[in-house]
Each structure stands twice: as C-alpha cells, then as structure tokens.
C-alpha positions in Angstrom: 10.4 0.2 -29.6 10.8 4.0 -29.1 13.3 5.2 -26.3 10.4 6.9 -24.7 9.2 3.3 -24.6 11.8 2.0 -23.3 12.2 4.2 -20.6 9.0 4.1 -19.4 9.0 0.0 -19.6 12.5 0.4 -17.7 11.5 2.5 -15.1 7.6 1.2 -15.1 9.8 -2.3 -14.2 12.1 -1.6 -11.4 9.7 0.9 -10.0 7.4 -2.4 -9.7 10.3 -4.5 -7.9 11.0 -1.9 -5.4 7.1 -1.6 -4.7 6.8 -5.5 -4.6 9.8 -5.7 -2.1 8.5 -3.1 0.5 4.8 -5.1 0.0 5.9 -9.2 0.7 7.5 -7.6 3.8 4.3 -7.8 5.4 2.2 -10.7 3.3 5.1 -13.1 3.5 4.6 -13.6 6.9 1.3 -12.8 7.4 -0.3 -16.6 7.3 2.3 -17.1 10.4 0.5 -14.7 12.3 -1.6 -17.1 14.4 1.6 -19.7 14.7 3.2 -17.0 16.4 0.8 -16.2 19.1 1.7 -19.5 20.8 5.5 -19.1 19.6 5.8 -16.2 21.5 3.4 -16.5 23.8 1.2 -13.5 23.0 -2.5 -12.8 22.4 -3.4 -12.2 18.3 -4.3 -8.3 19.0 -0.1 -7.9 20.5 0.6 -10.3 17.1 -1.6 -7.6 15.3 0.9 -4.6 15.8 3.7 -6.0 14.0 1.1 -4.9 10.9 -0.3 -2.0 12.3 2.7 -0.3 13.8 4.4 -1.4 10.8 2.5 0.5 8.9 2.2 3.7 10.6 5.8 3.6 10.7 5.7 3.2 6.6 3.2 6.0 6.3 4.7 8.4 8.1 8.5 7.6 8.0 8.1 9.2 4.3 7.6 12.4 5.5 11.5 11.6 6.3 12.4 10.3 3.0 10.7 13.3 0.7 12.9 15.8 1.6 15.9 13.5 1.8 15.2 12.1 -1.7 14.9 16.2 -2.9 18.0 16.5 -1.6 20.3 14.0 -2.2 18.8 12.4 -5.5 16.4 9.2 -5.9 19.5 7.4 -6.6 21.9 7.3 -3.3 18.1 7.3 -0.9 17.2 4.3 -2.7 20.1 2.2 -2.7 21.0 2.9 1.0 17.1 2.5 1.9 16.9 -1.2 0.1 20.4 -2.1 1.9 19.0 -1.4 5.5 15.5 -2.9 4.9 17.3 -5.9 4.1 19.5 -5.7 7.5 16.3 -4.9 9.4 14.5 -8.0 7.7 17.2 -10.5 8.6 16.1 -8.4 12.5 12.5 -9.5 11.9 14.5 -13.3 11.2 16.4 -13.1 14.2 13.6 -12.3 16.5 13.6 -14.2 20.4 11.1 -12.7 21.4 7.5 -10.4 20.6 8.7 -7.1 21.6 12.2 -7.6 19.9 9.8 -8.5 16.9 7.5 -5.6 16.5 11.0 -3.4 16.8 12.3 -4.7 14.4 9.1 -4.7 12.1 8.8 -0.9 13.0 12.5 -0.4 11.8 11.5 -2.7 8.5 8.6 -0.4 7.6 10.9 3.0 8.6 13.1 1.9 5.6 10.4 0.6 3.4 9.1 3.9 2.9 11.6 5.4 1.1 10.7 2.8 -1.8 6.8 4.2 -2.4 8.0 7.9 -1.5 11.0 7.4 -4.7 8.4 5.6 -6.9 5.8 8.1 -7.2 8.9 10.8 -7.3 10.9 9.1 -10.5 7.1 8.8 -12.1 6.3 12.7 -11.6 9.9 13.4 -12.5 9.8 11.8 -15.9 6.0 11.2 -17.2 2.9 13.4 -18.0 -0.3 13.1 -15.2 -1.9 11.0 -18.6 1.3 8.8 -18.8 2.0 8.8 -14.6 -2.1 7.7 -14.7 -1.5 4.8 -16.7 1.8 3.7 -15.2 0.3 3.7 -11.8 -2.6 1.5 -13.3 0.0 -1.1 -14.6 2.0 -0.1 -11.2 -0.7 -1.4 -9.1 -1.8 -4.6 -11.4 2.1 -5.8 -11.0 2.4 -4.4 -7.7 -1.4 -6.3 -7.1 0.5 -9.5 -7.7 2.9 -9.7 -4.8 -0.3 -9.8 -1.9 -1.1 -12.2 -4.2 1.5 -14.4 -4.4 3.7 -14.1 -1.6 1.3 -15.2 0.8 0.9 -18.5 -1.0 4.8 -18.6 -0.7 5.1 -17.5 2.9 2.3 -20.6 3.8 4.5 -22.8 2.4 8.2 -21.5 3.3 6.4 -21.4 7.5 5.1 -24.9 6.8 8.8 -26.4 5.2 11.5 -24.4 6.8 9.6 -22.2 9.7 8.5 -18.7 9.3 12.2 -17.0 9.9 13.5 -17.4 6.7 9.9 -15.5 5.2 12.4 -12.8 6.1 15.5 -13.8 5.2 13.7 -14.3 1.6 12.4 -10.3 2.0 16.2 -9.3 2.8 17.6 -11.4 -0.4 15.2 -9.7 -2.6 15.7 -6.4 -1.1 19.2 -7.1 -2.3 18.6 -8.3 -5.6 16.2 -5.3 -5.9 19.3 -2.5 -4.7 21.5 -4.6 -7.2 19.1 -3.9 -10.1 18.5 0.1 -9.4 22.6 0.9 -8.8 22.9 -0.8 -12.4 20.4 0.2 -14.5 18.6 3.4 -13.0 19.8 7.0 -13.6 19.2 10.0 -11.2 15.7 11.2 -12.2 15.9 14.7 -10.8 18.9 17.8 -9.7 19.8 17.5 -5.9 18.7 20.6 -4.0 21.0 21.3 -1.6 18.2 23.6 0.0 15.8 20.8 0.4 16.5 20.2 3.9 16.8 23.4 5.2 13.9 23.6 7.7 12.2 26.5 6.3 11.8 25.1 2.8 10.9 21.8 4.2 7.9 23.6 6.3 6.9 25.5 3.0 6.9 22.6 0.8 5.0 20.4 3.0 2.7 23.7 3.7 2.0 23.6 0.2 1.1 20.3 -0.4 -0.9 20.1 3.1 -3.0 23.4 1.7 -3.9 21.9 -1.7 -7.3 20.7 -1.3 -7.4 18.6 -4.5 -4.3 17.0 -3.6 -5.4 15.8 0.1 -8.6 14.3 -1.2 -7.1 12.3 -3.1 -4.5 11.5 -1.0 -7.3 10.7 2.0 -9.2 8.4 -0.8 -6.7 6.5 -1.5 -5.9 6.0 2.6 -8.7 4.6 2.9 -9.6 3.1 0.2 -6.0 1.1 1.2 -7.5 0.7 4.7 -9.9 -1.8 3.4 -7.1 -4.1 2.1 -5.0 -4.0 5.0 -8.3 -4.6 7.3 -8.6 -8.0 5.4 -4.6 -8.7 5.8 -5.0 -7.6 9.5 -7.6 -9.9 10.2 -8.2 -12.4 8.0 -5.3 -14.5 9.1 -7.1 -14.8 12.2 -10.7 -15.2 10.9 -10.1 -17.7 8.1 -7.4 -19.5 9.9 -8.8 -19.4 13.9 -12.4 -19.3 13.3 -13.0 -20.7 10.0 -10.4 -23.6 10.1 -8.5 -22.8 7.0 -4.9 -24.1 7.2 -2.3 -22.2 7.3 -0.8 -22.9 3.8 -4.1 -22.4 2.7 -4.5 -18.9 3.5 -2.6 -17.3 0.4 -5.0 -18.4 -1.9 -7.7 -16.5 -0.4 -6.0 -13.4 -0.4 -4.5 -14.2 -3.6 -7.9 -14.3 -5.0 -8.6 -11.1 -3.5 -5.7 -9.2 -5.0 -6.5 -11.1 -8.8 -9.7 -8.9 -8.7 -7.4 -6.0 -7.6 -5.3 -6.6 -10.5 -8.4 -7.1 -13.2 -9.5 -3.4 -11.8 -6.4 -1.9 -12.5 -6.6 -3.6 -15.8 -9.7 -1.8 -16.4 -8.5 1.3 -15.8 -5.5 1.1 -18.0 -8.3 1.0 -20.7 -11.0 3.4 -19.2 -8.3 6.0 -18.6 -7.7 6.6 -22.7 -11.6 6.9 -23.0 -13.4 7.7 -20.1 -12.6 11.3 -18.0 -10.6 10.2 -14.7 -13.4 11.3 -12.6 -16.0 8.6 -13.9 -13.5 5.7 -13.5 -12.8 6.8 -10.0 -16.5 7.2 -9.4 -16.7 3.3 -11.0 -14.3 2.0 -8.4 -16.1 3.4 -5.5 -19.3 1.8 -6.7 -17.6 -1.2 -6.4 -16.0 -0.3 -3.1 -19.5 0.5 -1.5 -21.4 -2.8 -3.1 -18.6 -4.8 -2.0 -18.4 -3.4 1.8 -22.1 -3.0 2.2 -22.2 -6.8 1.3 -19.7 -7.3 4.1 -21.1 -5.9 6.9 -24.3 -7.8 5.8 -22.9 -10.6 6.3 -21.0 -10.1 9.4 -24.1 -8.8 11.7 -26.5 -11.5 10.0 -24.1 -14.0 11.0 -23.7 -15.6 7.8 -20.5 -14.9 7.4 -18.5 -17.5 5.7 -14.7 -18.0 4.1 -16.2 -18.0 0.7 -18.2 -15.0 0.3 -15.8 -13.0 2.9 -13.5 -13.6 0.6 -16.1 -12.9 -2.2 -17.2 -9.4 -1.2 -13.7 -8.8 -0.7 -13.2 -9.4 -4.3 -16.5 -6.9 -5.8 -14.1 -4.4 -3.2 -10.3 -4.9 -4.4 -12.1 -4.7 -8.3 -13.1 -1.5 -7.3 -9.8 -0.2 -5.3 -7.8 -0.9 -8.9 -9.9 1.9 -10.5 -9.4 4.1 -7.6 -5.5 3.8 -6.9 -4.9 4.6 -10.6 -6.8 8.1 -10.8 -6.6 8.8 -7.2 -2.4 9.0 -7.1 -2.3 10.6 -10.4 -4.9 13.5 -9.5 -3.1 13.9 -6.5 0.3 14.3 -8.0 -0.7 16.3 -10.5 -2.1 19.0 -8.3 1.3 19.6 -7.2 3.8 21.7 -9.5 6.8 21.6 -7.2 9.0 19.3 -4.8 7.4 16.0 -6.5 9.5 14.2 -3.2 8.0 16.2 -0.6 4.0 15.4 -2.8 4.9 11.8 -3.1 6.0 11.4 0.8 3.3 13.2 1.7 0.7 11.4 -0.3 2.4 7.9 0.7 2.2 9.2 4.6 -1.6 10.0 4.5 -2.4 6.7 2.1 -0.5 4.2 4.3 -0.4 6.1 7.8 -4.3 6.1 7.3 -4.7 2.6 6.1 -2.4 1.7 9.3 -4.5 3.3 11.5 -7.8 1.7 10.0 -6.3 -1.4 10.4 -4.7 -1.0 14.4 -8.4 -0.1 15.0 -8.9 -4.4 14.3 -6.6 -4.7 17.3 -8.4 -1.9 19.2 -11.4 -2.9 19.2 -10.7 -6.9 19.3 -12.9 -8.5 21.5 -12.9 -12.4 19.9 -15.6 -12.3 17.5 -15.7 -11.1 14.3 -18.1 -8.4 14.6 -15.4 -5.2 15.2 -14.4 -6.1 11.6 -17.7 -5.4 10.5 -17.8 -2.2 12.7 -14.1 -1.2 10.7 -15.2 -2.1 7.3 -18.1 0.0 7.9 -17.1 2.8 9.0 -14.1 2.7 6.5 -16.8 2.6 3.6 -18.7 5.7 5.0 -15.3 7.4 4.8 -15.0 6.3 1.1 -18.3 7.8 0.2 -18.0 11.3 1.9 -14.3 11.6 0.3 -15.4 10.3 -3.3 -18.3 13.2 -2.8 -15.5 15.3 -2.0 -13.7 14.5 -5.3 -16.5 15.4 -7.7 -17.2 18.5 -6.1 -13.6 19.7 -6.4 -13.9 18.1 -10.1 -16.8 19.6 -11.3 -15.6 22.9 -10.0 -12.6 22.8 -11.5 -14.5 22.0 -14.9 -16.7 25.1 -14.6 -13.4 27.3 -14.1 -12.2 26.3 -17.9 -15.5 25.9 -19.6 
C-alpha cells in the first residue's frame, strides 16, 4: 500500500468516526421519541424539536466553526469540539425535564458541527475534487451505516437500561472518537491568524455565498438531506403510534432505509471513474422523484402502510447516495479559497435546510399523516427545480471549455 493510500484510508477512517459520532446523537434516541411524550408529559410535535432545533442548531452553528477551524487548525477545533459534545450528551442524559432537554440537544448539535464543518475541510485540504468525490461516496456509505445501525441499538439500550444512557453511549464514543484524532491525525492546513478578523470573515463567506455553482449544490444536497430527516422526524411517530410497530422494532426500518442509502453510494463510487458527475447526480434525483412521487401516492390514497413507506423510502435513500457524492464534491470544488469557511457554509445550508424541512413535520402536525405527505412533496419539487438548476450551470460551464 502506497502512502498516498494510506493517508487517504487513514483520514477516509477517522473522518467516518467523527461523522458517525455527530449522526447516532440523534438516531440513538430517536425510537424513544414516543416514550418520552408521556415521560415528560409533552405532546410528539414539543418531542419533535429536540430533532429539529437540533438540527438548525447543527446547520448553522458551522458558520461558527469555519472560521474557527481557519484559524486555529482542524486539530485543536476538533478535539475541544468532540470533548464538549460529549459533556453536552451526558446533559441530554441528565435531562428532568422537556425544556432542560431540548437545551441541551441544542447545545449537543452546537458542538456537533464542528465534526462535518472539519470533515469536508481535511478532505479539500488533502485530496483532488476526483479523489474528495470518491471519498465522500465511501464517506457517506460508512457514514450511511450509523442511521442504520444505531437505531437498532438505541431500541434495545431504551428497552434494557432506559433511554438515558443512549446518551451516555453518544458521550463515550465522542470520547473514544477525540482519543483517536489527538493520536493519529496531523494538522491538515497553516493557521491564519487573519481568519477571524471580521472583514476577512465577511469576504470569505461573501465569496462562497456569491458562487452560484457552489450554492446549488449546497441547496441540493439540503434538501435532498431534508427527505431523510423527514422520515427520522416522523417516522418514530407513524410506525410506532399509528402503525403499531414496537419500539425496538423501529431500527430495522430505518435501517433498511439507510442499506439502500449505502448501496447508492456504492454505485457512485463506481459511476464516478466512468460516468461524468453530472449524469450520476441526474441518476440519483431520478430515484429521489420515483421514490417521493410514490410517497405522496400513497399517503393521500390512504394506502399508506409500514412496508411500502418504508419501501418508497428506500427507491429515495438509493437515490440520495448518488447525489451526496457529486453534490458536496461540485460544491467544494467551486471554491479555491478558505476550504473551512466552504465547508461550514455548505454544512449550514445542507443541514440548516434539512432542519427546517423537517420542523415543518412539527409545524404543520395536526394527527394524521397527511402533512408528511404535504413535506415530502413539496421537498421533492425543491429537488427537481435545484437538479434543473445544476445542469444548466453544468452544461454552461461545458460550452465555456469546448
């Protein structure tokens, strides 16, 4: 093995941890969600912001971490970012009551961001936009397998011990995970100590804001997310509340959902060495739009069922594994400078919008499943206008260097 190899397999690996960690956060716990609206003594749309909120914190708490991770190094962000995630998760453990609860799950997803902001930085830092396209294809396939997994997990750690120590578990491997970067990661880039100087942090995020191939792809792949978080938003609540699934149970739906996810991303580790990026994106959002359209079929005929929910969910995930992987690549490839202030910025559009898609299950919650047709819906016409988007930009951008 080559030491380019090895540095990519290195990096490609602890790169996947620290994405994993900042992930189970949320999909531990998430087949406790309807335990805890009698726990507490809340209604399932107040139980629903410790997702959304969550994630709006993620998304836009990076906008924070870019220019801190510029400026101080990947390194020292990192570690101190993993160390309070795991304080904040042992928080989320220690909860007595809702509102300390979504606090603290606001504080967990503040600190969770720096993990996708430093991710995409080290990959821009080290690899080529054909090498970062692949790594974030295998990324997202071993990234695909903690929603897959650690709901299973969380069913069963809620059902044996109680759902507190789902977070205790999140802190020890936020631990492990800190542990793991302080020994075997380098610094990836030079500190600027102008980073944080507020002029250079307005024109950096100008820049990025203004770069019209960039924020398409950035807004794809926010929405594109949006649909996965809409299913870990409300499915708890549909599968478990209306369809009767039990709660230990529930994992295995959404893991089945996120093994589709992973076979996508598979694909496009192999379509992106012989297809152009543009026609394996435009693959994905086929699937997106079959699977969706199927969806909301099935919601407003009312034969909606937990099989082929969960079905259509899968044609959609196959399809989002295509997308991620040429979608985050384009993006950060558009960018020639400040790779933290491009990767906060496209981790605060991807998950801020995906948050925001998913608070609008909580919205518009009424007790029937129809506003989650209304949300998948209207998140698939987003996907189609954005994906037209894309191969305008692309095919103008081929006619410039033909």
């Amino acid at each position: 093995m080559s030491a380019a190899t090895l540095k990519f397999s290195t990096v490609l690996i602890l790169m996947v941890l620290a994405g994993s960690v900042s992930i189970m956060s949320t999909d531990l716990f998430a087949p406790s969600l309807p335990y805890l609206t009698e726990y507490f003594g809340s209604s399932p749309d107040i139980l629903q912001l410790t997702i959304s909120l969550n994630l709006i914190v993620y998304g836009f708490a990076q906008l924070l971490f870019g220019p801190l991770c510029d400026r101080f190094g990947r390194r020292p962000v990192f570690l101190c970012s993993l160390a309070l995630f795991s304080l904040t998760s042992i928080g989320c453990a220690m909860a007595q009551s809702i509102e300390h609860l979504i606090m603290a799950r606001i504080l967990q997803g503040f600190f969770a961001s720096a993990e996708a902001v430093i991710c995409l930085a080290v990959f821009k830092d080290l690899f080529t936009e054909q090498q970062q396209a692949k790594g974030f294809a295998i990324y997202g396939m071993a990234v695909a397998l903690t929603p897959g997994l650690a709901p299973i997990v969380g069913g069963y750690v809620h059902v044996l011990f109680g759902w507190e120590y789902n977070f205790y578990l999140t802190a020890s491997a936020g631990l492990l995970t800190a542990a793991l970067i302080f020994f075997l990661l380098p610094e990836t880039t030079t500190p600027d100590p102008r980073a944080l100087g507020p002029r250079n942090v307005a024109r950096n995020y100008y820049s990025v804001l203004s770069n019209p191939v960039f924020m398409v792809y950035a807004c794809l792949a926010g929405v594109t997310l949006g649909m996965i978080f809409i299913f870990i938003t409300a499915g708890p609540f549909i599968l478990i509340d209306y369809f009767g699934v039990a709660t230990q149970h529930y994992g295995y739906y959404q893991a089945a959902i996120v093994t589709t996810f992973f076979l996508g991303s598979t694909l496009a580790t192999r379509l992106v060495d012989i297809w152009r990026p543009i026609n394996v994106l435009n693959l994905g959002v086929g699937f997106v739009l079959f699977g969706a359209a199927v969806l909301v079929l099935l919601v407003f005929s009312g034969y909606l069922t937990s099989l082929n929910m969960t079905l259509a969910f899968m044609v959609i995930t196959f399809g989002e594994g295509p997308i991620f992987a040429v979608a985050t690549a384009k993006a950060m490839s558009a960018v020639q400078r400040s790779a933290g202030s491009a990767a906060a910025t496209f981790g605060s559009l991807e998950i801020g919008m995906s948050g925001v898609i998913a608070s609008l299950i909580s919205v518009f919650h009424d007790g029937s499943i129809l506003p989650f047709g209304y949300v998948i819906g209207f998140t698939a016409i987003m996907v189609l206008l954005l994906a037209v988007i894309a191969n305008r930009i692309n095919a103008r951008v081929r006619a410039t260097f033909l």
